[in-house]
BALOBA-1460 file (C-alpha; in Angstrom, 3 decimals):
// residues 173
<rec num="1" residu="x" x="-82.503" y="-138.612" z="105.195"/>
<rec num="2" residu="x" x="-82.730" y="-142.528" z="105.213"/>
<rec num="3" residu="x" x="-85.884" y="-144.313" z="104.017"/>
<rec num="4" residu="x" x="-85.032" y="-147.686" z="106.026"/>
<rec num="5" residu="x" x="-86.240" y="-148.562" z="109.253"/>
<rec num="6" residu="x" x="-85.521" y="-151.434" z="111.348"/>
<rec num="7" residu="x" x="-87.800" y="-154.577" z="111.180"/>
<rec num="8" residu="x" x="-88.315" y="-157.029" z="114.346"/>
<rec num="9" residu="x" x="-85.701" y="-159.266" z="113.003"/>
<rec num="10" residu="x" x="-83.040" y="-156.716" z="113.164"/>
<rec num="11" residu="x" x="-82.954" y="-156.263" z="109.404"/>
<rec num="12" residu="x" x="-83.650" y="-152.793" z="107.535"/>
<rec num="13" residu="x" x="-86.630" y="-152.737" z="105.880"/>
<rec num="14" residu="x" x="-86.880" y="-149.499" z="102.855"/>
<rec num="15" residu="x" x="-89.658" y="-147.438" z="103.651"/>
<rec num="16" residu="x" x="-89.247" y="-145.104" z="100.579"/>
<rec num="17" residu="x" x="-92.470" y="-144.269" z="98.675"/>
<rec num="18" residu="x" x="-92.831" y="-146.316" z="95.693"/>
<rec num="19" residu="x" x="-94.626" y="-143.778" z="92.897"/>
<rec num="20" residu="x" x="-94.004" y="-140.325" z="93.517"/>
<rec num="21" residu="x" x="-95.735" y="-137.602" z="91.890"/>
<rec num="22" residu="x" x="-93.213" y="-135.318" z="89.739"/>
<rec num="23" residu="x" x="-94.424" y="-131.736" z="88.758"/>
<rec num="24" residu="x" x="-92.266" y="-130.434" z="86.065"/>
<rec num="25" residu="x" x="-93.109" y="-126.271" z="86.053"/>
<rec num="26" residu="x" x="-91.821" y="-123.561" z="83.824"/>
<rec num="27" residu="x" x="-89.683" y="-121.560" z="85.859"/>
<rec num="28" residu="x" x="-91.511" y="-121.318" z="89.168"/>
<rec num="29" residu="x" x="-90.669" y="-124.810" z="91.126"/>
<rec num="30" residu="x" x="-89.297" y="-123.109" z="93.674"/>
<rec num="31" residu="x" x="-91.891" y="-120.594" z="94.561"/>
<rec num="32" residu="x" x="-94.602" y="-123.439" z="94.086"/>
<rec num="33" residu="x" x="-92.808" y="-125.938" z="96.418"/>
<rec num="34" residu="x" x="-92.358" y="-123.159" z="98.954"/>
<rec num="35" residu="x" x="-95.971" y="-122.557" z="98.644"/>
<rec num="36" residu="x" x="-97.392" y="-125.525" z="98.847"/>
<rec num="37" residu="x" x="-95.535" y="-125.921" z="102.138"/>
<rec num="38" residu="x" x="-96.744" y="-123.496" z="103.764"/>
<rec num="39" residu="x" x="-100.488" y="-124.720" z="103.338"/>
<rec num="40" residu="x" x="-100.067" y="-127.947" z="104.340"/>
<rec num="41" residu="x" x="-99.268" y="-129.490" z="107.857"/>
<rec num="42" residu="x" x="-96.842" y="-132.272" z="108.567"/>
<rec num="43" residu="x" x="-94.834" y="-130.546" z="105.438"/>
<rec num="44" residu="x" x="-91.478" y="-129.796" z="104.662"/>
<rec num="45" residu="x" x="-88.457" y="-129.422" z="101.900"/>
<rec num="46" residu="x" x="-86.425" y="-132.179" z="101.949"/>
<rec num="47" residu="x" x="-83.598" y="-131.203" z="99.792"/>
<rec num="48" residu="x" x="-83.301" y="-128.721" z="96.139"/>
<rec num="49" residu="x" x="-80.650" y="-129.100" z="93.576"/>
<rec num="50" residu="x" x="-79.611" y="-126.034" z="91.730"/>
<rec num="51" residu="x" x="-78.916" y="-126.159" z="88.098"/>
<rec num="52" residu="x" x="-74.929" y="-124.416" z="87.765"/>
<rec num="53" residu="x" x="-72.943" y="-123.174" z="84.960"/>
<rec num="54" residu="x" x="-72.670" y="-125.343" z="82.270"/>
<rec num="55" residu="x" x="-75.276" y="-127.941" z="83.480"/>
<rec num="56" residu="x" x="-78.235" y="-129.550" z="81.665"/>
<rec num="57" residu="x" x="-80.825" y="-126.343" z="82.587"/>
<rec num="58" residu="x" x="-79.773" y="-122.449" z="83.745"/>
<rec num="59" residu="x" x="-77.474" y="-121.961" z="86.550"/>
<rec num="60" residu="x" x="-79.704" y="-121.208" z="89.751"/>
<rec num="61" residu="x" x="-82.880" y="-123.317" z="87.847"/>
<rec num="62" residu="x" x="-84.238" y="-125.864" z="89.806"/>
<rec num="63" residu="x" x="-82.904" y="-129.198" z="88.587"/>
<rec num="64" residu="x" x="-84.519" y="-131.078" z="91.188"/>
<rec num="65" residu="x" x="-86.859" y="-130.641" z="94.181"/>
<rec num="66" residu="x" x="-88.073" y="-133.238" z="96.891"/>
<rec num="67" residu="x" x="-90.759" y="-132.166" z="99.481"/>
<rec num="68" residu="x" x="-93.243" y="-133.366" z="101.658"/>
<rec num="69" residu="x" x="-96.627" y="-132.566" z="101.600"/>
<rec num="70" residu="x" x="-98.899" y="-133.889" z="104.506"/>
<rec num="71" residu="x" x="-96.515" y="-136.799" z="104.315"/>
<rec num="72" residu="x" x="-96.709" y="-137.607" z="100.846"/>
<rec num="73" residu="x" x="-93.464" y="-137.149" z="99.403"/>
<rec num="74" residu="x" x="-93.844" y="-134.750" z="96.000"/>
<rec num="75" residu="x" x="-90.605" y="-134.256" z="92.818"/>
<rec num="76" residu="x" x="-90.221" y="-130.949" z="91.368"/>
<rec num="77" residu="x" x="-88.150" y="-129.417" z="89.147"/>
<rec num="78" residu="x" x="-88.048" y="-126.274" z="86.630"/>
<rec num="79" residu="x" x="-88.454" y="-127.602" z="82.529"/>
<rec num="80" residu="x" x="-88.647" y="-124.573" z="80.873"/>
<rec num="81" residu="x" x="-91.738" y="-123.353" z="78.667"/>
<rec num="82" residu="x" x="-92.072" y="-127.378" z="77.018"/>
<rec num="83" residu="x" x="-93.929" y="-128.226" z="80.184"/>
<rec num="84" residu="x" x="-97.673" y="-127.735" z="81.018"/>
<rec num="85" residu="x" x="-100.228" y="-128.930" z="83.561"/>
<rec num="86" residu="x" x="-103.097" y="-130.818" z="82.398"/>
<rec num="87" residu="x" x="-106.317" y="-130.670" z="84.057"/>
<rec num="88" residu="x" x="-106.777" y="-134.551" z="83.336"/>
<rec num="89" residu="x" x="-104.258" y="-134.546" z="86.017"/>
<rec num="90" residu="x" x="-105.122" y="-133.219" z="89.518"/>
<rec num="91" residu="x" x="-104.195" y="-133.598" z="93.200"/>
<rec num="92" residu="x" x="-106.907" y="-134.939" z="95.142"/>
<rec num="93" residu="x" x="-106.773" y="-133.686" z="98.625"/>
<rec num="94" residu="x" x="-108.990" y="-135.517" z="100.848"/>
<rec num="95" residu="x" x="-110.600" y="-132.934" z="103.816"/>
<rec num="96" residu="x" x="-112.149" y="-133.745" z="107.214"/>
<rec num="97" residu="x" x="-113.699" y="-130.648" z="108.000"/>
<rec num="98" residu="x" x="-116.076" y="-127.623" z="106.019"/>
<rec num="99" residu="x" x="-112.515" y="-125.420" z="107.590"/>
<rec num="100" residu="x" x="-109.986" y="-127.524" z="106.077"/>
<rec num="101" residu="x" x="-111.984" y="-126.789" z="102.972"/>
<rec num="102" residu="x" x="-112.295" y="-123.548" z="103.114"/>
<rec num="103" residu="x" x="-108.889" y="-122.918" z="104.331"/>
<rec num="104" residu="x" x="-106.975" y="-124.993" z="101.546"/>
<rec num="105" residu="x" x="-109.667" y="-123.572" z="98.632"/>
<rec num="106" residu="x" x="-108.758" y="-120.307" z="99.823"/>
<rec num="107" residu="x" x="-104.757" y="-120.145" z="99.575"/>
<rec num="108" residu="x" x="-104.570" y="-122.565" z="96.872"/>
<rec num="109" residu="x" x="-106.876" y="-120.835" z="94.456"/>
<rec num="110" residu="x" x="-105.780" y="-117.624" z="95.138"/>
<rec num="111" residu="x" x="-104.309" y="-116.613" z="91.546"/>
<rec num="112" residu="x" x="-105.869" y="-119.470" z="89.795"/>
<rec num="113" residu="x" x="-109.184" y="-120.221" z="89.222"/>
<rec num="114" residu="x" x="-111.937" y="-121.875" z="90.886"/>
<rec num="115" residu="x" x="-113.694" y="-123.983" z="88.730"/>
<rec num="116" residu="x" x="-116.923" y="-126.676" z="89.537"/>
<rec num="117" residu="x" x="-117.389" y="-129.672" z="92.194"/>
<rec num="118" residu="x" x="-114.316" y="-129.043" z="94.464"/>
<rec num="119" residu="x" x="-112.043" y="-127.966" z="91.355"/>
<rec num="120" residu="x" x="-109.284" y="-125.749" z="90.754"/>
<rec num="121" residu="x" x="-106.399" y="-124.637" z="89.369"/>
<rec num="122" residu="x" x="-103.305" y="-122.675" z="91.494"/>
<rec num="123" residu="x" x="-101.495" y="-119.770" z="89.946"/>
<rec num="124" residu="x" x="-98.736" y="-122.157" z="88.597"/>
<rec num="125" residu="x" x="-101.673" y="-124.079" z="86.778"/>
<rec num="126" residu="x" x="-101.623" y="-127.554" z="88.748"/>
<rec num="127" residu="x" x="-104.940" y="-128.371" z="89.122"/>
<rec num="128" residu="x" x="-106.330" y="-129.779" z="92.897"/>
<rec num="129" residu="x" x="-109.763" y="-131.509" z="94.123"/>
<rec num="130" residu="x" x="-110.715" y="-130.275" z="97.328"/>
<rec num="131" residu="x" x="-113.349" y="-132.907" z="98.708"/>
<rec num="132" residu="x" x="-114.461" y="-133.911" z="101.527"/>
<rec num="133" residu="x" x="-114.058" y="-137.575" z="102.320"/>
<rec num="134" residu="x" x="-118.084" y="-137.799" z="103.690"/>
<rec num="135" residu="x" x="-118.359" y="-137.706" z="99.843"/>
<rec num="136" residu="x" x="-117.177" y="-140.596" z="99.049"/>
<rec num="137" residu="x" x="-119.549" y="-142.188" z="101.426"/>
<rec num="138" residu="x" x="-122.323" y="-140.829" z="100.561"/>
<rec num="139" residu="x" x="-121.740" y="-141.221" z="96.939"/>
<rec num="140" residu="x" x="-121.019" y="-145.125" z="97.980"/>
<rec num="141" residu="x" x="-123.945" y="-145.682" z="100.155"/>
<rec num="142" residu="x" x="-127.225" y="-145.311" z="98.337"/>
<rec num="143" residu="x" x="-129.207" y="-147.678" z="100.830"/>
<rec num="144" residu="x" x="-128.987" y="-145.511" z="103.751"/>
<rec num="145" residu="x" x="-129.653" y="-141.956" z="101.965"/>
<rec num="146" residu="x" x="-129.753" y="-140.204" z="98.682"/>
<rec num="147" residu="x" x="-126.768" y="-140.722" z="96.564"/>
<rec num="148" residu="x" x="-128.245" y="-139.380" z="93.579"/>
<rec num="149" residu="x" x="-129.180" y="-135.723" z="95.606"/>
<rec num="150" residu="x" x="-125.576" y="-136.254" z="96.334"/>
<rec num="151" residu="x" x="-124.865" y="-136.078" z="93.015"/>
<rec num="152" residu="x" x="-127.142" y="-132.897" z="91.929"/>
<rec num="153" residu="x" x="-125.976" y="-130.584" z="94.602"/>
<rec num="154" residu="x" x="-122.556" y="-131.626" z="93.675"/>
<rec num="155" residu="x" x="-123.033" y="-130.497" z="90.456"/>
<rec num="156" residu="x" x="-124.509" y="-126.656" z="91.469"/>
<rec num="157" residu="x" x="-121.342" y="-126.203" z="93.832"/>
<rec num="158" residu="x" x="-117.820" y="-124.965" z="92.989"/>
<rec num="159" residu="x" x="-115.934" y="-124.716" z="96.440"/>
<rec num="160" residu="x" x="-117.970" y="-128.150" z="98.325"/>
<rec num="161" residu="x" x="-120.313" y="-127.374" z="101.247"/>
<rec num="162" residu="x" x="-120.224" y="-130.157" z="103.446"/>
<rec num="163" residu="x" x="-123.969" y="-129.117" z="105.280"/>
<rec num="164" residu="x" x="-125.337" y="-128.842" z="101.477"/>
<rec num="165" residu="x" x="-124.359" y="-132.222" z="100.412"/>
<rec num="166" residu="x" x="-125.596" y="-133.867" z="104.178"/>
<rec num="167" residu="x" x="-129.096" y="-132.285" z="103.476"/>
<rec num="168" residu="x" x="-129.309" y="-133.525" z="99.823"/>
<rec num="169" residu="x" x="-127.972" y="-137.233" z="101.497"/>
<rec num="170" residu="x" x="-131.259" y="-136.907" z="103.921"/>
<rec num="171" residu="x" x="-133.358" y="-136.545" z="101.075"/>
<rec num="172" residu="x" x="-136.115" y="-139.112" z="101.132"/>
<rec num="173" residu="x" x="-136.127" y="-140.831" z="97.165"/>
């Protein structure tokens, strides 16, 4: 797969993502990347590199995955047991409908943990936001409702309810 497309001027123009997110797991890449694909839309495996005899990690390993998720292109790759997930760092997905959140909180926490305001952690420990993007209007727009309600009802939730935050944003200050 090329990343170049043609530009007006007949030239090709790299299209390639510039900072890609690179999850280094355990032993598991494989199983993760597989998973992840599955949950998403408009995703797909793009190409995995097996470690072999002799090589810098196990034979079979994953030395290097490249995948799709939504779109966004995603690196990842089996490190062995020096590797960890932080929960400083998280994947923010960005959801248009109470469905999509319920759907992707669902699958992705199954195994993990659920954990407060649209937080979790998946089974292989990468931890995810699940939020809806009315949220970042609301929390943005404290002239035409109640940000700060926002805010409170936020707090009381683990998996976000969409209806809950819209009545708090109604609220009268």
């Amino acid at each position: 797969m090329t990343n170049n497309r043609k530009t007006g001027k007949g030239r090709e123009e790299n299209t390639a993502q510039k900072i890609t997110t690179f999850l280094t797991f355990n032993d598991q890449a494989e199983e993760a990347v597989k998973r992840y694909v599955s949950i998403f839309k408009n995703s797909r495996i793009l190409g995995m590199v097996r470690g072999e005899e002799g090589g810098p990690i196990a034979k079979g390993q994953v030395l290097n995955a490249t995948f799709e998720l939504d779109g966004a292109r995603f690196m990842a790759m089996d490190g062995g047991p020096y590797f960890t997930f932080a929960q400083g760092t998280s994947l923010f997905v960005s959801c248009e409908t109470q469905e999509e959140i319920d759907r992707l909180w669902e699958q992705l926490s199954e195994g993990g943990e659920q954990q407060p305001c649209g937080w979790l952690k998946d089974k292989f420990g990468v931890s995810w936001q699940i939020v809806p993007s009315v949220l970042g209007e609301m929390m943005g727009d404290s002239k035409s409702g109640n940000s700060a309600k926002v805010m409170e009802a936020l707090l009381k939730m683990s998996k976000i309810d969409i209806k809950t935050l819209r009545r708090a944003y109604a609220q009268r200050k």
